[in-house]
DSSP file (Angstrom, degrees, kcal/mol; ACC not computed):
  #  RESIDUE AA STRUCTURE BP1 BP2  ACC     N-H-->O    O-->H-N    N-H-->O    O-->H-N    TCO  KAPPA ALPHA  PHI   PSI    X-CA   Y-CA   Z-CA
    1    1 A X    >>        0   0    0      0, 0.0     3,-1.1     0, 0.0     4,-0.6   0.000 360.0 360.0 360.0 160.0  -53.1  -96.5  172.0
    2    2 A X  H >>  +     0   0    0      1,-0.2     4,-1.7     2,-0.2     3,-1.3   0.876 360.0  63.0 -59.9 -33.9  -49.9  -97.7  170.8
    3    3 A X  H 34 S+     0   0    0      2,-0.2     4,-0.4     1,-0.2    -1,-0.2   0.339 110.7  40.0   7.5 -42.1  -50.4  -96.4  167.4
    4    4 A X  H <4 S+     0   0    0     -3,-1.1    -1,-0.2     3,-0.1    -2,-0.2   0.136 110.8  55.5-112.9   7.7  -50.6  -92.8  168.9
    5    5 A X  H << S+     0   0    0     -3,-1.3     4,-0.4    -4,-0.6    -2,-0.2   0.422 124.6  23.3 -89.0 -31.6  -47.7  -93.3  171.5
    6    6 A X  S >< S+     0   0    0     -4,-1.7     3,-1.5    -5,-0.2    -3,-0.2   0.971 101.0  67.4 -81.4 -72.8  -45.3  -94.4  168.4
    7    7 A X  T 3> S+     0   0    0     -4,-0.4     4,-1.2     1,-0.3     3,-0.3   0.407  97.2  65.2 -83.1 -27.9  -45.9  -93.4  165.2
    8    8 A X  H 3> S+     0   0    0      1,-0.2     4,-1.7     2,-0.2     3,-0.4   0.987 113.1  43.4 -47.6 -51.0  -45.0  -89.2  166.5
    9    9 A X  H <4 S+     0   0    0     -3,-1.5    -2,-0.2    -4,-0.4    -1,-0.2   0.452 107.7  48.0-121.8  36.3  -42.0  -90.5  166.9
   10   10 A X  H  4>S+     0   0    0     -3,-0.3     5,-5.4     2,-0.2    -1,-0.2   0.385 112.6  50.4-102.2  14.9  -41.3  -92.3  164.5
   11   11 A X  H  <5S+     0   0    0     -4,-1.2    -2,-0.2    -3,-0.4     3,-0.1   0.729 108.7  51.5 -57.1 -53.1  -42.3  -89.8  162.2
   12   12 A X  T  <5S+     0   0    0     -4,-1.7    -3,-0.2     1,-0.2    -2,-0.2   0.674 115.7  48.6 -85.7 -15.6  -40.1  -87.0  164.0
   13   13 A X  T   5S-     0   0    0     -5,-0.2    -1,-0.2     2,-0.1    -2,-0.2   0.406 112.7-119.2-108.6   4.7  -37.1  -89.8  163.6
   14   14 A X  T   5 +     0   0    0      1,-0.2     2,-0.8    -3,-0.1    -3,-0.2   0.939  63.6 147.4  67.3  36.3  -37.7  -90.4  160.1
   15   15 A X      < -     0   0    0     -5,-5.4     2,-0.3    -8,-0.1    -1,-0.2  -0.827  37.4-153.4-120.0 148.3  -38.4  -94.0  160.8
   16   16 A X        -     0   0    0     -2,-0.8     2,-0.4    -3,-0.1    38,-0.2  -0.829  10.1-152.1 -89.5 131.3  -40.8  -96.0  158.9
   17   17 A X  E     -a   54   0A   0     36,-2.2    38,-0.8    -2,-0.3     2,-0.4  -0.998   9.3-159.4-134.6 150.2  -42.4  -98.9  160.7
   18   18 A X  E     -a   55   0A   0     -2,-0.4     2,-0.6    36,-0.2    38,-0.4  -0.935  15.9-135.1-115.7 109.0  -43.8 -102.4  158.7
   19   19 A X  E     -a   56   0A   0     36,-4.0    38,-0.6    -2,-0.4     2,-0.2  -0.744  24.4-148.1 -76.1 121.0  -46.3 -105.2  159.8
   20   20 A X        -     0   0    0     -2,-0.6    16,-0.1    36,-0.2    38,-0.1  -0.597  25.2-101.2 -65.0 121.2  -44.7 -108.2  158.9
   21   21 A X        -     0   0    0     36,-0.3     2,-0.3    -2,-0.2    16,-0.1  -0.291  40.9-113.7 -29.6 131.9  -47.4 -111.2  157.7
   22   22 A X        -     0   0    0     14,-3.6     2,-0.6     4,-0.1    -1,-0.1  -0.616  43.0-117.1 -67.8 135.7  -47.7 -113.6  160.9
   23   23 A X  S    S+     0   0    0     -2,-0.3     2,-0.2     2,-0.1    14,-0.0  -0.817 111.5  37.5-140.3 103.5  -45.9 -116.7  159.1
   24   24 A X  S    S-     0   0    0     -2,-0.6     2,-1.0    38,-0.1     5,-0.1   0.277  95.1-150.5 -60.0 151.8  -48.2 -119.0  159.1
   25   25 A X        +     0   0    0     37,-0.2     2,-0.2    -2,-0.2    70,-0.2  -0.881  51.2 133.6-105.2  98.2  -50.8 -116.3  158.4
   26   26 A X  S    S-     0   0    0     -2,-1.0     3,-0.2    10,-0.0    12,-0.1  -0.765  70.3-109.7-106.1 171.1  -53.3 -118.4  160.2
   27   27 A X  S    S-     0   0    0      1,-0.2     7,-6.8    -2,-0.2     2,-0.4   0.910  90.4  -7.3 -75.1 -30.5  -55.8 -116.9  162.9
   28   28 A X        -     0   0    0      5,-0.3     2,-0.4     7,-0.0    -1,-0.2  -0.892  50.6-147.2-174.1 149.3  -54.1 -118.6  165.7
   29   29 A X  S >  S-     0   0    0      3,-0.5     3,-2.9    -2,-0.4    -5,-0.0  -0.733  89.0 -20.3 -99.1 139.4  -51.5 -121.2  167.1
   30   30 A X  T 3  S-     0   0    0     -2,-0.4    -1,-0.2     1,-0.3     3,-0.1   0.888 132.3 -39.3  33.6  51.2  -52.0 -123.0  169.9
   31   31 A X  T 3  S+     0   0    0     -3,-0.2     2,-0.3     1,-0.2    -1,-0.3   0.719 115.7 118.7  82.5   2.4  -55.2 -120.4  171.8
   32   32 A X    <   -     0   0    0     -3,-2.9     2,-1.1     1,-0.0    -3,-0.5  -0.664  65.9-134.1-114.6 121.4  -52.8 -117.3  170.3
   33   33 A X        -     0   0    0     -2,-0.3     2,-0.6    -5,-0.2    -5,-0.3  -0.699   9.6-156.1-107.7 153.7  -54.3 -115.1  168.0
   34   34 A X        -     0   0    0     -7,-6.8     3,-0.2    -2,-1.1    -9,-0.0  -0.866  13.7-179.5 -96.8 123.1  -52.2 -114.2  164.8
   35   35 A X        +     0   0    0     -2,-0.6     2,-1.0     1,-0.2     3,-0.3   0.850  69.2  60.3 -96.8  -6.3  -53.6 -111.0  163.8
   36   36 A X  S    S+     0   0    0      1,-0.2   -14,-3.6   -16,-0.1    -1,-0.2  -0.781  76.2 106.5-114.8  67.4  -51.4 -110.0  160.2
   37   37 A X  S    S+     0   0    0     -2,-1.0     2,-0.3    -3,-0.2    -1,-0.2   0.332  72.4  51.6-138.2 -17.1  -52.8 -113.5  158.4
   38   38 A X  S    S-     0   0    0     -3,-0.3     4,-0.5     1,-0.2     5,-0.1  -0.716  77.7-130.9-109.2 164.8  -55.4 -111.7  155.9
   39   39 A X  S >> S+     0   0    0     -2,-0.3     3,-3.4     2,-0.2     4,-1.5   0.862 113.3  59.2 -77.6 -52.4  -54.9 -108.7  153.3
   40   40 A X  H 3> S+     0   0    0      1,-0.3     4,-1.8    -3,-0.2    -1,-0.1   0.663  98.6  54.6 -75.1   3.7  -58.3 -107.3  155.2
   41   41 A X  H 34 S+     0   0    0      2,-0.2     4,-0.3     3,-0.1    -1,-0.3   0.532 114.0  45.5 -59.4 -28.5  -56.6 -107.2  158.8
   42   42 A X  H X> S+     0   0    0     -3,-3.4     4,-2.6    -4,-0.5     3,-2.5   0.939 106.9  50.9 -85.3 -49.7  -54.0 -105.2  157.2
   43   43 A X  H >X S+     0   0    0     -4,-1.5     3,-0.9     1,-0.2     4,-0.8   0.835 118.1  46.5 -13.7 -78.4  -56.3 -103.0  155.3
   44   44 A X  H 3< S+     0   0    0     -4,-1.8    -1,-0.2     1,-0.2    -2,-0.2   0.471 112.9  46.7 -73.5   6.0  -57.9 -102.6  158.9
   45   45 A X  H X> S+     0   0    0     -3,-2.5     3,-1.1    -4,-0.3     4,-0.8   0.726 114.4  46.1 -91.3 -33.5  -54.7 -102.1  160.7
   46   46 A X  H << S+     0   0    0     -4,-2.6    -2,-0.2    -3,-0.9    -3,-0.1   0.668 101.4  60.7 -76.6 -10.4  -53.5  -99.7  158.4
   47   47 A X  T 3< S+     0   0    0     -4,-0.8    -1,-0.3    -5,-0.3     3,-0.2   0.051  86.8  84.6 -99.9  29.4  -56.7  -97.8  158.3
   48   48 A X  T <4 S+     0   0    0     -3,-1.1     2,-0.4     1,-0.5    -1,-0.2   0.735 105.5  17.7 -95.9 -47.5  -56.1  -97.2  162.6
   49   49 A X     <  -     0   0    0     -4,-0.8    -1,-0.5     2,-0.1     2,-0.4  -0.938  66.2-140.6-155.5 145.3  -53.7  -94.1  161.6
   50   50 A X        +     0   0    0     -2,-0.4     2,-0.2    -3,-0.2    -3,-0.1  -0.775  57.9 127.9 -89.9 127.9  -53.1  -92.0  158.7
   51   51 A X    >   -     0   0    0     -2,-0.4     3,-1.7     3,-0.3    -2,-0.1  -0.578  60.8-136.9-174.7 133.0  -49.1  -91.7  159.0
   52   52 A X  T 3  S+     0   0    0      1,-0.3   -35,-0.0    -2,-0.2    -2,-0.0   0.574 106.0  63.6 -88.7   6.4  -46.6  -92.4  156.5
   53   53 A X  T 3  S+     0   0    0    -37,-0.2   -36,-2.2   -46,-0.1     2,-0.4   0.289  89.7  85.5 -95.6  12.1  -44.3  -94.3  159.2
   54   54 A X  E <   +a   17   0A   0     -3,-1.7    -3,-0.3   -38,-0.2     2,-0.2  -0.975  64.7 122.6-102.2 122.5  -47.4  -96.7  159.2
   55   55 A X  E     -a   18   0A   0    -38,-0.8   -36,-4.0    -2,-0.4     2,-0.3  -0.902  51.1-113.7 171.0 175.9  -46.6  -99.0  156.4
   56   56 A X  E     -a   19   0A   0     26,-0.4    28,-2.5   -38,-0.4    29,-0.4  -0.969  15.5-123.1-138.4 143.8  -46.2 -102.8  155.7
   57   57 A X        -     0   0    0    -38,-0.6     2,-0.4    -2,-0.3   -36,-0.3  -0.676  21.3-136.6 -93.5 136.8  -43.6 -105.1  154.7
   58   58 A X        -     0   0    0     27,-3.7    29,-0.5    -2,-0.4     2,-0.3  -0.344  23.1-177.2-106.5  60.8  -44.4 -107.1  151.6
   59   59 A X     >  -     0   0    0     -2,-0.4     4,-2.5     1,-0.2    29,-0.1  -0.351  12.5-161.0 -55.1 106.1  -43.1 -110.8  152.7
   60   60 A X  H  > S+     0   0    0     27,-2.1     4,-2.2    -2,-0.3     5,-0.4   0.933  89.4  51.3 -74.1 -33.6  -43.9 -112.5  149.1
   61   61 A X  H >> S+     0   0    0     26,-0.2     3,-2.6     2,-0.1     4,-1.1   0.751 111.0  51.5 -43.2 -80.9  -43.9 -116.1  150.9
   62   62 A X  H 3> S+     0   0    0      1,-0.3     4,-0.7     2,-0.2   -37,-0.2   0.510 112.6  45.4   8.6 -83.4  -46.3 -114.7  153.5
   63   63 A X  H 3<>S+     0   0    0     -4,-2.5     5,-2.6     1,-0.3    -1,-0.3   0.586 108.6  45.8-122.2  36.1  -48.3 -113.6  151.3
   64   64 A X  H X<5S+     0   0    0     -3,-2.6     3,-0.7    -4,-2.2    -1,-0.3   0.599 104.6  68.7 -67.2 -22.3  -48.7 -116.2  148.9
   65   65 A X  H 3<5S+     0   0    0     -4,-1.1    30,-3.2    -5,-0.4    -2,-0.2   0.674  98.2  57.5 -35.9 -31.9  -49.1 -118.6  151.9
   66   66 A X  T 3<5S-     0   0    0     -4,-0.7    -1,-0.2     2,-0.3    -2,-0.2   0.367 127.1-101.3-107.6   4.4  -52.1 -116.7  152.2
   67   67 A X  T < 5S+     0   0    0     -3,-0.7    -3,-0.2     1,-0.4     2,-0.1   0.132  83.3 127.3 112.2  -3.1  -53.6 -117.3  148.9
   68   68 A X      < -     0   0    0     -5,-2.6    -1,-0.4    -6,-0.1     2,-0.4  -0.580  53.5-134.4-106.2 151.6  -52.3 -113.4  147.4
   69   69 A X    >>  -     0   0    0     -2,-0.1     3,-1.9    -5,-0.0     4,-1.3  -0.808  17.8-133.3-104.9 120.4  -50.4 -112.5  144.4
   70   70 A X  T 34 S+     0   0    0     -2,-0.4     4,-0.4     1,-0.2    -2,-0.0   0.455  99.7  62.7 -60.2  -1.2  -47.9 -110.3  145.2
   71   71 A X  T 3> S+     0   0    0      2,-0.2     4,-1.3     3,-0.1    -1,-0.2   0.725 108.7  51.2 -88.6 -34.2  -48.7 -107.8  142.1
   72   72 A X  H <> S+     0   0    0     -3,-1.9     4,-2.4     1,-0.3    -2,-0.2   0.879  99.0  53.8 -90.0 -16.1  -51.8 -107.4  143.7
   73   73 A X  H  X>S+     0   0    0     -4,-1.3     4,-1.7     1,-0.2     5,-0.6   0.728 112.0  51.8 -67.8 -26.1  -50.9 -106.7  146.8
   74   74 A X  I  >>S+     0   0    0     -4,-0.4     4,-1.9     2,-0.2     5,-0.7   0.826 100.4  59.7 -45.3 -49.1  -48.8 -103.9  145.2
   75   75 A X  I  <5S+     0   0    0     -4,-1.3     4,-0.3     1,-0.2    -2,-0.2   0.887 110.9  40.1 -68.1 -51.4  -51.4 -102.6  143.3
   76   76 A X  I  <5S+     0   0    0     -4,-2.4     4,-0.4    -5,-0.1    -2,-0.2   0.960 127.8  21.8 -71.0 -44.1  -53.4 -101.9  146.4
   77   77 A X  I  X>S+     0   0    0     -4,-1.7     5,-1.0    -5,-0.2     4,-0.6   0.851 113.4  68.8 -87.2 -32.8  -50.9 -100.5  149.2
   78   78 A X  I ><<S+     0   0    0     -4,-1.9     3,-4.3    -5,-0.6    -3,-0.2   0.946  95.0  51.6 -73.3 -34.0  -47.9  -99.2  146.8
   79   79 A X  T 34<S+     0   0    0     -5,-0.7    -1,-0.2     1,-0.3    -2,-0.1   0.847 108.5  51.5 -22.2 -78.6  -49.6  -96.5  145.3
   80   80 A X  T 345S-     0   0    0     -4,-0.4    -1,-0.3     1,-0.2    -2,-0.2   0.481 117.1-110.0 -43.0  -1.6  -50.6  -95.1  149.0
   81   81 A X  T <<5S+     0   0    0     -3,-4.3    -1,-0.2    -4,-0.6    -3,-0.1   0.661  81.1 129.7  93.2  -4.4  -46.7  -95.3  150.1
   82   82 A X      < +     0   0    0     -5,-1.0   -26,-0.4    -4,-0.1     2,-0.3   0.017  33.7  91.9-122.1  31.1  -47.4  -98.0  152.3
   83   83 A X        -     0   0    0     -6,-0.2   -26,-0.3   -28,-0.2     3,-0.1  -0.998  46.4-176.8 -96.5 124.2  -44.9 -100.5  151.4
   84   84 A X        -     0   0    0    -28,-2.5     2,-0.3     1,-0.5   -27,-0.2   0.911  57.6 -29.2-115.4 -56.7  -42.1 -100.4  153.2
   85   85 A X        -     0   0    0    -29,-0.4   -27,-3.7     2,-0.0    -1,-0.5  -0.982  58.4-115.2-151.0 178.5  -39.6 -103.1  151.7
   86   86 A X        -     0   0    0     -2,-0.3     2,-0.4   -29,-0.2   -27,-0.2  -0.893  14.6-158.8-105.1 121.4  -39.9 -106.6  149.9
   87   87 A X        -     0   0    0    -29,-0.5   -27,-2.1    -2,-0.3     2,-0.4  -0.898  12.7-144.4 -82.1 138.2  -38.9 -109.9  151.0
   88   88 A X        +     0   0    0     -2,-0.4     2,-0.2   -29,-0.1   -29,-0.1  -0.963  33.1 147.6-119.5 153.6  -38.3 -112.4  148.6
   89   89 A X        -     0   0    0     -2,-0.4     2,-0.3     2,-0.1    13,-0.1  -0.847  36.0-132.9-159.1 135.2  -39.2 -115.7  149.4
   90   90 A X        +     0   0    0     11,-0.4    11,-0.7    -2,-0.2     2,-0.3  -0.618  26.1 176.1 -76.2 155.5  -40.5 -118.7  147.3
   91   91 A X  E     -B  100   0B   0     -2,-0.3     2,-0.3     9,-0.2     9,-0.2  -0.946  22.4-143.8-173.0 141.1  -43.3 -120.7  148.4
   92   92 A X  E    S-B   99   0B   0      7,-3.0     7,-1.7    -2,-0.3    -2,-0.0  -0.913  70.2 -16.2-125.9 129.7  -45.4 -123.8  146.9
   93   93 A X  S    S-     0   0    0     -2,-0.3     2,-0.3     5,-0.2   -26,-0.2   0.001  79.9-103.2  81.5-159.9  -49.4 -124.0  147.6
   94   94 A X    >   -     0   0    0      3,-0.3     3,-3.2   -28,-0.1   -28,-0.2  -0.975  61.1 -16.4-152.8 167.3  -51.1 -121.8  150.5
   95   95 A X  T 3  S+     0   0    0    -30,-3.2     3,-0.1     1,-0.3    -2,-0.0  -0.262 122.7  24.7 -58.6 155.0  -52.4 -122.7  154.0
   96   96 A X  T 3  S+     0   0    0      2,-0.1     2,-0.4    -3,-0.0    -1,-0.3  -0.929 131.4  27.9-109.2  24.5  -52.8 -124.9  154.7
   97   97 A X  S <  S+     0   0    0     -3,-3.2    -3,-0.3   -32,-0.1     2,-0.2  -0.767  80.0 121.9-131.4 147.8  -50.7 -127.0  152.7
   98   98 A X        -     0   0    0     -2,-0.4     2,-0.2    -5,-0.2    -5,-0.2  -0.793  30.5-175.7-174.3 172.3  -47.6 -124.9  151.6
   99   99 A X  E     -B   92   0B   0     -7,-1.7    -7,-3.0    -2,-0.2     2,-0.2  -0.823  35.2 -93.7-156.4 178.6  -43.4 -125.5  152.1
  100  100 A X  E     -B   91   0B   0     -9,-0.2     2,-0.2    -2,-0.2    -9,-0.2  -0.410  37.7-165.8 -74.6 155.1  -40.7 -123.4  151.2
  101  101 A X              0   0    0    -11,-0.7   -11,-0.4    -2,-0.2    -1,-0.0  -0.828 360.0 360.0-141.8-170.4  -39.0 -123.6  148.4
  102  102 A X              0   0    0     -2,-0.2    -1,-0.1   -13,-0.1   -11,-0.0   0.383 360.0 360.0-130.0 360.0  -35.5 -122.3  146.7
């Protein structure tokens, strides 16, 4: 899998690598599936391989677009390491009604 072609080496290169929230985090655009639009698709992406260069980016629009409070999303991956960095972003409502905001 890809997941066991990368992750050796980014491991041996000291690189970390982050699934970004699909933004919209809906399931799909136009016949396309988005797969990074729920907390439990990353839960089950992350649980593909144990490796600490397997990790997540914590887009706070994202995912408060997706209905999640970013404290809880903390609470669950940061312990485990498996935040990798933060975006901040403001955002009003969740899909399917949301905007940016400043």
């Amino acid at each position: 899998s890809f997941l066991e072609a990368v992750l050796p080496v980014a491991e041996r290169e000291g690189v970390r690598l982050a699934l970004h929230p699909n933004d919209p985090p809906v399931p799909k655009i136009g016949g396309v599936p988005f797969l990074f639009h729920s907390r439990n698709n990353f839960r089950r992406a992350l649980a593909l391989a144990s490796s600490p260069s397997h990790a997540l980016c914590l887009c706070l629009g994202c995912w408060s677009e997706m209905g999640e409070r970013g404290t809880d999303v903390v609470r669950e991956f940061g312990p485990a390491g498996k935040i990798v960095y933060v975006h901040f972003q403001a955002v009003q409502g969740c899909v399917p009604c949301f905007h940016e905001t400043f």
